[in-house]
Backbone as JSON, one array per atom type, in Angstrom:
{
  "sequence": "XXXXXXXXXXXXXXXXXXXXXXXXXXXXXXXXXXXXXXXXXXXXXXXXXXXXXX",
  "N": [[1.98, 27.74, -31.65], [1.18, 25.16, -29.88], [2.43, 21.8, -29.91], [1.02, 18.57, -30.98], [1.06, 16.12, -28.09], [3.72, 13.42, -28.13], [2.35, 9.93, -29.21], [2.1, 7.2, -27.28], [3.29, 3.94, -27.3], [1.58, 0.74, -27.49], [2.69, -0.94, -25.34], [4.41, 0.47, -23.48], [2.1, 2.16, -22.84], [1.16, -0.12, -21.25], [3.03, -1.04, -19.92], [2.67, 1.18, -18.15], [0.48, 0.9, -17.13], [-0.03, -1.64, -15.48], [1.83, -0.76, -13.17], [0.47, 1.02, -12.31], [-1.55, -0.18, -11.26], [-0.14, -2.51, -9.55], [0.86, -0.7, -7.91], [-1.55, 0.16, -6.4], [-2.56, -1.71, -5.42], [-0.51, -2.66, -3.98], [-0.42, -0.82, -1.73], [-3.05, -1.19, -0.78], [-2.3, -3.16, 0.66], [-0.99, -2.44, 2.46], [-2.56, -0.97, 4.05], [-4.46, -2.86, 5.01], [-2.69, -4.2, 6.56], [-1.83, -1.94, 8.61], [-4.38, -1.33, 9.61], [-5.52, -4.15, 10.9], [-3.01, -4.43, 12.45], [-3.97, -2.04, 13.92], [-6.51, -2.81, 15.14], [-6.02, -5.22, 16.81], [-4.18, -3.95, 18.47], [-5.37, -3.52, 20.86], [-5.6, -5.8, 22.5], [-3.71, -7.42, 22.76], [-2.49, -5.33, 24.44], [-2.42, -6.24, 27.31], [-0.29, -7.75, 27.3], [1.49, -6.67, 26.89], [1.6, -4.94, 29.12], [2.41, -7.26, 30.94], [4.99, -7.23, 30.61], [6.44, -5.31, 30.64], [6.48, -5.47, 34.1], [8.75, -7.13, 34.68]],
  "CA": [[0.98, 26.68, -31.59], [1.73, 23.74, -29.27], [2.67, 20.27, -30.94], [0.42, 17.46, -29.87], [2.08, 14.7, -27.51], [4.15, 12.13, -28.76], [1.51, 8.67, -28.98], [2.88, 5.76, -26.69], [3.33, 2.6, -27.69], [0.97, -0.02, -26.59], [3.78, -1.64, -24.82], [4.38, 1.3, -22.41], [0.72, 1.65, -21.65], [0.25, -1.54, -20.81], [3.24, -0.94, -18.47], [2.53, 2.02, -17.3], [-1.48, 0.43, -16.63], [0.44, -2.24, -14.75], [2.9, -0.17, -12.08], [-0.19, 1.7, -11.29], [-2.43, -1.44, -10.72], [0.98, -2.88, -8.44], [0.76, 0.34, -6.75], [-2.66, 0.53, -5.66], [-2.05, -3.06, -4.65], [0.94, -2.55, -2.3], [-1.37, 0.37, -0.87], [-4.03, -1.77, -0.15], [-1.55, -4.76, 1.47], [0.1, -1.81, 3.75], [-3.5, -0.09, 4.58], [-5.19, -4.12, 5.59], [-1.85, -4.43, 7.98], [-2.02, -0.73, 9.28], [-5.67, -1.48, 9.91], [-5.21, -5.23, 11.6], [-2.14, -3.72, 13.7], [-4.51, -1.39, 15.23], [-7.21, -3.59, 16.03], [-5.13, -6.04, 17.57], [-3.62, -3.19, 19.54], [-5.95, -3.42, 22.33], [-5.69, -7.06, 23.0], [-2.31, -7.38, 23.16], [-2.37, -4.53, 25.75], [-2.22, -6.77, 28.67], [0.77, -8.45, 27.62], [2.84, -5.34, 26.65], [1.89, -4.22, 30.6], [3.32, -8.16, 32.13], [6.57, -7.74, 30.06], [6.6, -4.45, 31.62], [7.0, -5.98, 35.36], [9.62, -7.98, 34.45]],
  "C": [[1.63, 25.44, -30.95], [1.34, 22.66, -29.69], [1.73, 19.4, -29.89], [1.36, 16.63, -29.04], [1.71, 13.58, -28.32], [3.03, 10.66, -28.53], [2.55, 7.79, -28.28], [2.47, 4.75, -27.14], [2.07, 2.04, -26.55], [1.48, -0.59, -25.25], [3.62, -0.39, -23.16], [3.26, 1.88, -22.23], [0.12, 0.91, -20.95], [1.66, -1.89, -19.37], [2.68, -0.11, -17.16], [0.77, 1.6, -15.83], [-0.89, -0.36, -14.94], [1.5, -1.46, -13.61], [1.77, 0.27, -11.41], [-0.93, 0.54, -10.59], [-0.91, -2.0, -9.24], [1.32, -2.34, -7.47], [-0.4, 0.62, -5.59], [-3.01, -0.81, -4.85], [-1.56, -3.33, -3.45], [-0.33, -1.97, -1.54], [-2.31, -0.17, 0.01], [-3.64, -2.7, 0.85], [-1.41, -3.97, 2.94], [-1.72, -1.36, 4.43], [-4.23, -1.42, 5.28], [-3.91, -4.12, 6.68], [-1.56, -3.34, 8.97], [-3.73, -0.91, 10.35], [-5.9, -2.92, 10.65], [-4.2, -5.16, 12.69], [-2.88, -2.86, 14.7], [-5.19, -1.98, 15.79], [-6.77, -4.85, 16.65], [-4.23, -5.21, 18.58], [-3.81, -3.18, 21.11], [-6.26, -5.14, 22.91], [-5.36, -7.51, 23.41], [-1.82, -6.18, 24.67], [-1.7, -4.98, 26.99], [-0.75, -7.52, 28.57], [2.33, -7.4, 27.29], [3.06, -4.65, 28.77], [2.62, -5.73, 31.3], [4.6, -7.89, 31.26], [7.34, -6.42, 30.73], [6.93, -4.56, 33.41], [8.28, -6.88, 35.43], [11.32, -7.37, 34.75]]
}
């Protein structure tokens, strides 16, 4: 018969709550500058081709 799991402390749910919240955070920071890098990709275009003559 398998033992229930051990209860966690409040303490380490209330971290664990928090790492994920900090995680889905980052995620969102990196996915708004992934997503602003591209559309700024094609703007910049013209000056990636004069640095190119140079």
């Amino acid at each position: 018969m398998p033992t229930p799991a051990p209860r966690r402390s409040p303490a380490s749910r209330a971290l664990a709550r928090a790492g994920a919240v900090a995680g889905a955070l980052a995620m969102g920071i990196l996915l708004a500058a992934l997503a602003l890098g591209l559309a700024l990709d094609g703007p910049f275009a013209a000056f990636d081709a004069h640095d190119e003559t140079r």
